[in-house]
C-alpha positions as CSV (number, residue, x, y, z in Angstrom):
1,X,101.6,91.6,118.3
2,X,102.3,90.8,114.9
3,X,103.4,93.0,112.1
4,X,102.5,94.1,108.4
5,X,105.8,92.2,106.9
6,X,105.4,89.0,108.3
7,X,101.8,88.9,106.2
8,X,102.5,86.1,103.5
9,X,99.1,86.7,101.9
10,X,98.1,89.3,99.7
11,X,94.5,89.5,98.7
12,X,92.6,91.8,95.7
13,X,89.3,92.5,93.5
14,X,89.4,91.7,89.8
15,X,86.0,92.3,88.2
16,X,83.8,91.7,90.7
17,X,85.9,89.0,92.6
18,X,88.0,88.5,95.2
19,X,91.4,86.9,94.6
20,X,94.6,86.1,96.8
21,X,97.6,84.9,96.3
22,X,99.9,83.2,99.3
23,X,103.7,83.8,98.9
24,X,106.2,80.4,99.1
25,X,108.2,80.5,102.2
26,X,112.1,81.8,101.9
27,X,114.8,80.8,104.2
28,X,116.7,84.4,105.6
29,X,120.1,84.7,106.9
30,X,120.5,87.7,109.1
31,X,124.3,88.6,110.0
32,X,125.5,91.5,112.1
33,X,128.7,93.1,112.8
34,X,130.0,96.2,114.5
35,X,130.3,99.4,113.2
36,X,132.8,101.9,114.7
37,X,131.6,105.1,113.3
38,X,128.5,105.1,111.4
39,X,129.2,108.5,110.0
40,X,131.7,106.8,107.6
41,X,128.7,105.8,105.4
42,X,128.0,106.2,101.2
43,X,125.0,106.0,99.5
44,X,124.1,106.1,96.1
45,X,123.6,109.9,96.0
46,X,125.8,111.0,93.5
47,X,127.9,113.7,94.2
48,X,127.9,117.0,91.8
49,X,129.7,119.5,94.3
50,X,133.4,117.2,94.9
51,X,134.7,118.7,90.9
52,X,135.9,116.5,88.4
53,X,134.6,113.0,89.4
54,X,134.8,109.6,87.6
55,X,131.8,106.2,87.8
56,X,133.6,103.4,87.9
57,X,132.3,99.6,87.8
58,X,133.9,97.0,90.0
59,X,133.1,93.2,88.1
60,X,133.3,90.8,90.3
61,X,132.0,88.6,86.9
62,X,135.2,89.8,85.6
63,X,133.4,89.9,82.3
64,X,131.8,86.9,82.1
65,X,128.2,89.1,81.7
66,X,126.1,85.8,82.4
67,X,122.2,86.7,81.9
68,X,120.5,83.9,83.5
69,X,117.6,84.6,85.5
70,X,118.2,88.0,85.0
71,X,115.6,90.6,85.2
72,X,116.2,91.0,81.5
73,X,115.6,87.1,80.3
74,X,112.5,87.1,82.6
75,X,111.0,90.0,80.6
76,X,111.6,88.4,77.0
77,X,110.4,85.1,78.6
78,X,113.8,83.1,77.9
79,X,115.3,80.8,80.3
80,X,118.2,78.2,80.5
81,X,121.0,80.5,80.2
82,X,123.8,80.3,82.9
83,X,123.4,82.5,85.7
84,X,125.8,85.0,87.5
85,X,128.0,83.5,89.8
86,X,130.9,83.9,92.5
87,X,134.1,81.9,91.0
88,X,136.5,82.5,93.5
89,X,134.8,83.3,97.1
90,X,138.3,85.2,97.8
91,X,137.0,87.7,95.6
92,X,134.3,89.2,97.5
93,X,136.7,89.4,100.4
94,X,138.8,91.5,98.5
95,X,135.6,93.7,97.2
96,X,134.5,94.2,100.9
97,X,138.0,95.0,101.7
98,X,138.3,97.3,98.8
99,X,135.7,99.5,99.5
100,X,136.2,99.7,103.2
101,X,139.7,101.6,102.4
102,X,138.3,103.8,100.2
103,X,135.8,104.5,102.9
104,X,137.9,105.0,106.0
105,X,140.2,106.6,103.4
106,X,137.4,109.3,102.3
107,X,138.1,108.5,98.7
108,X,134.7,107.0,97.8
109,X,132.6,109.5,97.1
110,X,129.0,107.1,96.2
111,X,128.2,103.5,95.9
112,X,125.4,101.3,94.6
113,X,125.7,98.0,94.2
114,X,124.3,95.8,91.6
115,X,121.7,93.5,91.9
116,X,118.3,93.4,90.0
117,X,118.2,95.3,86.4
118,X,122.2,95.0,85.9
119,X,124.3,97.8,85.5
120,X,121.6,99.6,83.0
121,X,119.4,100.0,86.7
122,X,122.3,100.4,88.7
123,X,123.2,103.7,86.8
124,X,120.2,105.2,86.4
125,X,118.9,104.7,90.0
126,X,122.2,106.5,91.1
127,X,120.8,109.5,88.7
128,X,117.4,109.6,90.4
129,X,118.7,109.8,93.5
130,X,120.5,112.9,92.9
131,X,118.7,114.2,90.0
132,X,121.0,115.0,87.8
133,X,122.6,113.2,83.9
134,X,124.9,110.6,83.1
135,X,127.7,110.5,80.3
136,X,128.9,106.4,79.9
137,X,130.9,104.9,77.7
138,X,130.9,101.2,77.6
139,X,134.1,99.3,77.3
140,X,134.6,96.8,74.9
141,X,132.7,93.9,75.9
142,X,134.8,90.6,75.5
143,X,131.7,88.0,76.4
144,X,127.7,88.5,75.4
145,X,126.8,92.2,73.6
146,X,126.8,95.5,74.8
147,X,123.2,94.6,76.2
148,X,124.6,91.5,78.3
149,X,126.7,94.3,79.9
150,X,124.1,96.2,80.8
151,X,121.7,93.7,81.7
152,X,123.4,91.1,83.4
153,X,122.8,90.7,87.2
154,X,126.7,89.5,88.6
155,X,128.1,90.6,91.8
156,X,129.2,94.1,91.8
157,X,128.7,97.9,92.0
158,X,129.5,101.3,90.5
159,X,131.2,103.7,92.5
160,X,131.8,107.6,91.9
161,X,135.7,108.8,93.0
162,X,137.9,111.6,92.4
163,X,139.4,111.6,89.2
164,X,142.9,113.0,90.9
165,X,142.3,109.6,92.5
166,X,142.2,107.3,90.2
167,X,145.5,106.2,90.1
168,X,145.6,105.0,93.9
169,X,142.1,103.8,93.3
170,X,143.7,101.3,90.5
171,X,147.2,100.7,92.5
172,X,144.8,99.3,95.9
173,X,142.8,97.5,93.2
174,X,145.9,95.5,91.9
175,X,147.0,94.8,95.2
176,X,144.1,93.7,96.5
177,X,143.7,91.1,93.4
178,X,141.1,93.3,91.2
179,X,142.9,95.3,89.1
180,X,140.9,93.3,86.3
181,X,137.7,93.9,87.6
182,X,138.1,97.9,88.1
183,X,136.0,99.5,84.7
184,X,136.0,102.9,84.0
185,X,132.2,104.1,83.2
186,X,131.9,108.3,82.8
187,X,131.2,111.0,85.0
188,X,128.2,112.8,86.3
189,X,126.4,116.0,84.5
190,X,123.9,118.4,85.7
191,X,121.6,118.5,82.7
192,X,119.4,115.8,83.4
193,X,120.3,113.9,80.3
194,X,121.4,110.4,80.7
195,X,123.7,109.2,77.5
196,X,125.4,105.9,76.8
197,X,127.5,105.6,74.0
198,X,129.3,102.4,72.8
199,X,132.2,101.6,70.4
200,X,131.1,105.1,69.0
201,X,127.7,104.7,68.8
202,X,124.7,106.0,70.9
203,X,122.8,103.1,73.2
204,X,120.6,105.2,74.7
205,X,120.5,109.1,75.3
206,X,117.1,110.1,77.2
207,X,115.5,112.6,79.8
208,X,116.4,111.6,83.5
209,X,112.8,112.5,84.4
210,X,111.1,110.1,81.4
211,X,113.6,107.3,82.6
212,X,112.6,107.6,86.2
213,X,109.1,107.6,85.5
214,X,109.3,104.8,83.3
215,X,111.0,103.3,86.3
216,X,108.8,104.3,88.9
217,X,105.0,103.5,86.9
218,X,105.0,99.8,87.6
219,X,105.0,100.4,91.4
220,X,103.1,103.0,90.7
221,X,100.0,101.2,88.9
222,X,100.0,98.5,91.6
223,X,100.3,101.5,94.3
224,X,96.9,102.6,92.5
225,X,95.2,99.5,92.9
226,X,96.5,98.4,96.4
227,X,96.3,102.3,98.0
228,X,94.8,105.3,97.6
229,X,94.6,106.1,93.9
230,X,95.0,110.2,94.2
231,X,98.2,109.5,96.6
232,X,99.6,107.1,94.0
233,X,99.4,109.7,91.4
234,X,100.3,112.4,93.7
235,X,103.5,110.8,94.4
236,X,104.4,109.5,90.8
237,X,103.2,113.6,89.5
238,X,106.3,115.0,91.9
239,X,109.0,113.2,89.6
240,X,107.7,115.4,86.8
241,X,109.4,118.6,89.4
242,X,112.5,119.1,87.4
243,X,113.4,121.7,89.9
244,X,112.8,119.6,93.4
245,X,115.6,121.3,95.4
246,X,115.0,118.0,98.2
247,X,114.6,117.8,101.9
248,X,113.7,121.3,103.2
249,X,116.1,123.0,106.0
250,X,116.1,126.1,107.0
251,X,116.9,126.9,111.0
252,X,116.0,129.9,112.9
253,X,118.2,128.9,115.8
254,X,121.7,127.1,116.1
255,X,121.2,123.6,116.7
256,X,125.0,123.3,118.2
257,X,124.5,125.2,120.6
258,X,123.9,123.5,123.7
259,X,121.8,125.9,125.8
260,X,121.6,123.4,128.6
261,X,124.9,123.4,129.6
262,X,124.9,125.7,132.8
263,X,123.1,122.3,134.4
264,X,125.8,120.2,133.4
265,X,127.1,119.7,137.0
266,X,123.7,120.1,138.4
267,X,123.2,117.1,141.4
268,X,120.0,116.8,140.5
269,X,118.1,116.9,136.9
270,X,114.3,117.2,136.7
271,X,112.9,113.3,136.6
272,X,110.9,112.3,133.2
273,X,108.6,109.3,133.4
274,X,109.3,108.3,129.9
275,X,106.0,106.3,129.9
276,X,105.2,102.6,128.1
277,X,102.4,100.0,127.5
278,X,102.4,96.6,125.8
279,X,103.7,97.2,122.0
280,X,105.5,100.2,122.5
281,X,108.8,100.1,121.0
282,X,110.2,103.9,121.6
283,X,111.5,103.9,124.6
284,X,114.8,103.9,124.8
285,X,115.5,106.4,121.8
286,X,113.2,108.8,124.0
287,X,115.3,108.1,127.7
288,X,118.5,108.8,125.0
289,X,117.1,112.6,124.1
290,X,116.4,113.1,127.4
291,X,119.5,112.5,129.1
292,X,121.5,114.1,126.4
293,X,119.3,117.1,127.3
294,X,120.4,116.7,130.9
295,X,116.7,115.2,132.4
296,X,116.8,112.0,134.8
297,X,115.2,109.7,132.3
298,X,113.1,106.7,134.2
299,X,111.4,104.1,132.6
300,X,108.1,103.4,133.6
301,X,105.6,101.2,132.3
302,X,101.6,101.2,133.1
303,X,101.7,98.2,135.1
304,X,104.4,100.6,137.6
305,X,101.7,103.0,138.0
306,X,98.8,100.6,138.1
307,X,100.8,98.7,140.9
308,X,102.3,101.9,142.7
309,X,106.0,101.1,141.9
310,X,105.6,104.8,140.2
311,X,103.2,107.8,140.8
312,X,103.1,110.4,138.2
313,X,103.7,112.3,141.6
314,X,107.1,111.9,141.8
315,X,108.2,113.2,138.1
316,X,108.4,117.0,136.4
317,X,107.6,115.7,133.1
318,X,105.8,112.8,131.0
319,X,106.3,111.5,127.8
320,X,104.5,108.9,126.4
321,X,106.1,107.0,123.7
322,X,105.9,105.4,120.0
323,X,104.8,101.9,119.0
324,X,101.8,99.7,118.8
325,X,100.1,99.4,122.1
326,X,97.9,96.6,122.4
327,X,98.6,96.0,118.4
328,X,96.4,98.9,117.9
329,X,93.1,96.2,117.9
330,X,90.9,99.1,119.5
331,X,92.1,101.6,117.1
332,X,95.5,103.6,117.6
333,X,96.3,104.3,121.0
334,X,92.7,103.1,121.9
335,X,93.4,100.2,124.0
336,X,96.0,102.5,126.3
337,X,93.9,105.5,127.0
338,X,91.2,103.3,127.8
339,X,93.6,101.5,130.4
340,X,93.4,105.2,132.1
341,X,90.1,106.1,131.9
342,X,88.9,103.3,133.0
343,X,91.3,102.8,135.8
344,X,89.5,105.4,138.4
345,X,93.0,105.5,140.3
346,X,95.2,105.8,137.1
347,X,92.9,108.5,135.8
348,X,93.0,110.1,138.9
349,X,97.0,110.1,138.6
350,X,96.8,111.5,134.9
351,X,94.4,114.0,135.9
352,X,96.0,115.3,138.9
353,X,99.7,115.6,136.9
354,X,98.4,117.2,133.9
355,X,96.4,119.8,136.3
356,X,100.0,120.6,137.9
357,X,101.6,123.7,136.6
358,X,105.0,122.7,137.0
359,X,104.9,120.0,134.3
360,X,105.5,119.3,130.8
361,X,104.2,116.2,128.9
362,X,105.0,115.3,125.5
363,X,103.4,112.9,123.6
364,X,104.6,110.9,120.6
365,X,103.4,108.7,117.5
366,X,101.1,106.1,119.2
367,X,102.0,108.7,122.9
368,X,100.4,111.2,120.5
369,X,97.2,109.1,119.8
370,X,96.8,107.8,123.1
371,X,96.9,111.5,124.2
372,X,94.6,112.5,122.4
373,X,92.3,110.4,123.5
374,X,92.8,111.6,126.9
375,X,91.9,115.2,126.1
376,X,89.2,115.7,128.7
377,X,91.6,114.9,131.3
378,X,94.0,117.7,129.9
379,X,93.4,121.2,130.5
380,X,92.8,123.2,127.6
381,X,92.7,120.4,124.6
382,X,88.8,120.4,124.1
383,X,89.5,121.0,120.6
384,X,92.6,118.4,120.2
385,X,91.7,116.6,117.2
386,X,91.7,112.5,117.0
387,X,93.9,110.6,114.8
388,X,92.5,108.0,112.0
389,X,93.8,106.1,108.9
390,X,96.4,107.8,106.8
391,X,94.6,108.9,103.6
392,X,97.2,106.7,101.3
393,X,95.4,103.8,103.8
394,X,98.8,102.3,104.8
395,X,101.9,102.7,106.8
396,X,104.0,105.3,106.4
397,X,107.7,105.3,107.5
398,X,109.5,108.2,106.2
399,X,111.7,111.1,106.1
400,X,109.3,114.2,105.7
401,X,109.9,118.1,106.5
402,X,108.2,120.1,108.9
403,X,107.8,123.7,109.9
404,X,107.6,124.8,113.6
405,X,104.7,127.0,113.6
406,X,104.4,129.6,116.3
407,X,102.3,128.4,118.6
408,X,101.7,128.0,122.8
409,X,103.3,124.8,122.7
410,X,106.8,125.8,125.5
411,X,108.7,122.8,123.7
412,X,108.5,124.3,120.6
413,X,108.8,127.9,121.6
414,X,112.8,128.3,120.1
415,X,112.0,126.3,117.4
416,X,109.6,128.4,115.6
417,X,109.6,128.9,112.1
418,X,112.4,126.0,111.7
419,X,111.9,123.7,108.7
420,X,113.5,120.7,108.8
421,X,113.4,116.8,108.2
422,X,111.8,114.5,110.6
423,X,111.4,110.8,111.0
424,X,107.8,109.6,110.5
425,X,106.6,105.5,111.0
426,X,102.5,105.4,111.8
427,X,99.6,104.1,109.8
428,X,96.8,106.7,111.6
429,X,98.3,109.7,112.1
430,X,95.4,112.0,109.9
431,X,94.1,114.5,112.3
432,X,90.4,114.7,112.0
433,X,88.3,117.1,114.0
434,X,85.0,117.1,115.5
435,X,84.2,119.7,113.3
436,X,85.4,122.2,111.1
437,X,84.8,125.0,114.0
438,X,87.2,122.9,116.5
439,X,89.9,123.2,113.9
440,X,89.8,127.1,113.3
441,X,89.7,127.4,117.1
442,X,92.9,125.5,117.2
443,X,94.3,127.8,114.9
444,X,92.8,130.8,116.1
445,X,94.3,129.9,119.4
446,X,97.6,129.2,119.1
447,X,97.2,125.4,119.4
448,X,98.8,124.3,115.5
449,X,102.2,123.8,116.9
450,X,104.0,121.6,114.0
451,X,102.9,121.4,110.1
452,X,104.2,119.3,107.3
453,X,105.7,121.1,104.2
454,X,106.7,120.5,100.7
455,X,110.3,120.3,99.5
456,X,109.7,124.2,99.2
457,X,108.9,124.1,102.6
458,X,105.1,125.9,101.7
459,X,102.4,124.0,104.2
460,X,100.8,121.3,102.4
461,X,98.3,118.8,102.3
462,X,99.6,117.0,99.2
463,X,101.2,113.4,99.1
464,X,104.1,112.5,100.1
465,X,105.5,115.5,102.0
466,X,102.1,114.8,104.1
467,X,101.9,111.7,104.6
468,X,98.9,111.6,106.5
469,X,96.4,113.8,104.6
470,X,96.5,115.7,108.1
471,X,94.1,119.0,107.0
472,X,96.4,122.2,107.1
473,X,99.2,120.0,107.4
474,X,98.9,119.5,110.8
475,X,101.1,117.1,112.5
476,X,101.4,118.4,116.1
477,X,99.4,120.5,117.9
478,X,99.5,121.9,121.8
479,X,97.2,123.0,124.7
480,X,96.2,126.5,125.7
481,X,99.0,127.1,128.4
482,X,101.4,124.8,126.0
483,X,102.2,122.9,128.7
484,X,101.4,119.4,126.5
485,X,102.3,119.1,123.2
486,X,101.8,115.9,121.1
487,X,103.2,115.4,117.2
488,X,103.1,112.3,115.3
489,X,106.3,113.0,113.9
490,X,109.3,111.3,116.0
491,X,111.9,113.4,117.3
492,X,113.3,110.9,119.2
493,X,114.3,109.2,115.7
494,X,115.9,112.4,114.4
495,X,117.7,114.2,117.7
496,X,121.1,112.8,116.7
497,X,123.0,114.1,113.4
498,X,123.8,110.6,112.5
499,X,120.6,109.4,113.1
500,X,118.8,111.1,109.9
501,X,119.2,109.3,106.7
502,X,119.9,112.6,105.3
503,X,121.4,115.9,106.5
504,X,123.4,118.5,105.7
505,X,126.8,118.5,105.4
506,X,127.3,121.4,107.7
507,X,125.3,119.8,109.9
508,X,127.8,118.9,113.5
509,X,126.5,116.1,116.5
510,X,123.3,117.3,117.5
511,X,120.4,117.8,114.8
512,X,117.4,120.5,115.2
513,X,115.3,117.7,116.7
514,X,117.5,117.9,119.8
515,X,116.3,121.8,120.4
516,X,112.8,120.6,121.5
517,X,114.0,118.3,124.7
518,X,117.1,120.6,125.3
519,X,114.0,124.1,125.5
520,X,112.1,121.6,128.1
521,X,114.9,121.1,130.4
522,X,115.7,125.1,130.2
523,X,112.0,125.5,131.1
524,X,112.3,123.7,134.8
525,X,115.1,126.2,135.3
């Protein structure tokens, strides 16, 4: 099965005519090492809640500010100048080691390094990500202008700290050999306003919201022509939301709370069948939820049941997992439910577990799909709707909110009226109904058990916060007894605090997502 980003070949219409343009191969070097606790992490998000805090650059062009093949020569078409560099390889040694002690030291507060766009990008991408102003002042520059300092592209990144630690900051920089290379910048504001003054004079003082639109309308214009035009504009409209307040949360339980731990010391744990085909990727994130929620996670793939190494038989629950079975060639989790329905003793299987009253099944992503192609095997999901292309027609891999809606659905049962972020990664996930008549049933019944929200966490059907174009936001909905629910959405992804790109701070080990596996082992009690 191949995927989107190995495609070398992009292909468009202009006037009337179709064009394509085939990208030169590149070599890549992957490397990998170990990381010992991955909740010792920055990001450029800059901090505005930590007081008095101070940006600070760290040159490794120790001022050399070379320009070529910078993003700023390419745009006044100059070329020829010497480009940024390494000079001494032990430098970067002593940049990596730099910022790992102020990392396992607590004393770095925000990173971003430098790459494309110089220090002039560097700066202001650190602003959009946390919505807020800048005050710099340049230092003197000793090599090229003001503008080469901004512009050029040499190693390097800007970091927010303390300014009670600035001292230490400098001392470990001396020691480690870059006490030269250290640059004082400015600090963060909260008035949107992002100013850069040098040797007295004003560079550059503009709205954070005009900068990061500026920013943003090149992608944006080819987002038009590639995708959907009113998703493009939908998403490029939301930076104009001076007052975004971010990723929604708001719990109506407490997600620490472990409420299965009176079956800690249990001998025996109800068996899940955490189901797989060809292309499905999912499965070992899902066996992980499980067993934390104290289930007997066994993996089992189709062939298992089609061969009787498994029977459905044999398991309280069934979750079928996310991916790309069969690559998707017979639409979405086409190919695998036809592998069951066609199958007279797999459908028999299916049909006889889902008829049981002491199970659960969950389905997932492509599991969701694939379930819902099953629907007249299930008991009450005559009016389950399919799932098509995503109305931005492309993939979408993101971190979205969602409200647990009360609904049948006995996973979701302590969850309702949660809001929360939750991991997303599909390309059909747009729930369309076989008419507008099986959707108010749904809803009339109960059967709307998950919806995407906006950053206000109000249901929505607008671009990115539903990522889909789902109608009513819908991205998970349940049977009438709530025995099976499916969701698009990937809690799987999300169940562990330090698997969410962003949380709260308050946030301890186990995030909301964790609630939903930990209420179905409580249920077989």
């Amino acid at each position: 099965v191949g995927k989107d980003s190995m495609s070398m070949r992009t292909v468009w219409q202009e006037e009337g005519r179709e064009r394509s343009n085939t990208a030169p191969l590149s070599l890549i070097i992957s490397a990998f090492a170990p990381v010992t606790d991955v909740r010792k992490a920055v990001t450029p998000q800059l901090c505005l809640d930590r007081g008095d805090t101070t940006l600070l650059l760290l040159d490794l062009g120790r001022g050399r500010n070379r320009l070529g093949g910078s993003a700023l020569e390419q745009v006044y078409r100059r070329f020829g100048s010497v480009p940024a560099d390494l000079d001494d390889p032990a430098d970067l040694r002593a940049f990596f080691n730099l910022v790992q002690q102020l990392i396992a030291t607590d004393r770095l507060l925000a990173y971003h390094d430098r790459s494309d766009g110089g220090l002039a990008a560097t700066l202001v991408e650190m602003a959009f990500a946390s919505r807020c102003g800048l005050q710099i002042t340049l230092p003197a520059v000793e090599s090229g202008s003001a503008l080469a300092m901004l512009f050029n592209e040499e190693l390097g990144a800007v970091l927010q700290v303390s300014t009670a630690e600035l001292d230490s900051i400098r001392q470990l920089a001396g020691e480690l050999g870059l006490g030269e290379c250290l640059q004082e910048l400015g600090t963060v504001t909260e008035d949107d306003r992002v100013a850069v003054r040098y040797q007295g004079g004003e560079l550059l003082a503009a709205d954070r919201i005009e900068l990061q639109r500026t920013w943003s309308e090149t992608s944006y214009r080819i987002q038009a022509m590639r995708d959907n035009a009113d998703c493009a504009r939908e998403e490029f409209d939301a930076i104009l939301d001076r007052d975004d307040p971010g990723l929604p949360v708001s719990l109506s339980f407490d997600p620490s709370e472990d409420i299965t731990a009176p079956y800690i010391n249990l001998a025996s744990q109800p068996r899940v069948a955490v189901l797989r085909e060809q292309g499905v990727n999912g499965q070992v994130e899902m066996a992980a939820a499980f067993q934390r929620a104290r289930f007997s996670a066994v993996d089992v793939h189709m062939t298992d049941l089609a061969a009787g190494r498994h029977r459905l038989d044999d398991f309280q629950m069934l979750v079928a997992c996310g991916g790309f079975s069969y690559g998707d060639v017979l639409g979405a989790g086409g190919g695998w439910a036809k592998s069951v329905l066609f199958n007279d003793g797999l459908r028999e299987q299916f049909e006889r577990f889902f008829e049981r009253s002491d199970t659960l099944t969950l389905g997932v992503c492509n599991g969701c799909q694939m379930l819902s192609l099953l629907g007249d095997l299930i008991p009450g999901a005559g009016n389950w709707p399919r799932f098509v292309r995503n109305r931005s027609e492309q993939f979408e891999a993101r971190l979205v909110g969602v409200q647990i809606a009360e609904s049948r659905s006995l996973l979701l049962a302590d969850l309702v009226g949660s809001v929360f972020p939750i991991a997303v990664a599909h390309g059909e996930g747009q729930a369309r109904f076989a008419g507008a008549d099986a959707q108010e049933q749904l809803l009339k019944d109960g059967g709307v058990s998950m919806q995407y929200v906006d950053n206000r966490g109000a249901v929505t059907d607008r671009y990115p916060f539903n990522p889909n174009g789902s109608p009513g936001g819908i991205a998970g909905v349940t049977s009438d007894d709530g025995r099976v629910t499916i969701m698009m959405p990937h809690p799987e992804r999300v169940f562990r605090t330090t698997q969410n790109s962003w949380h709260p701070a308050d946030w301890q080990e186990d995030a909301p997502a964790l609630r939903l596996f930990r209420s179905g082992r409580r249920w077989f009690d």
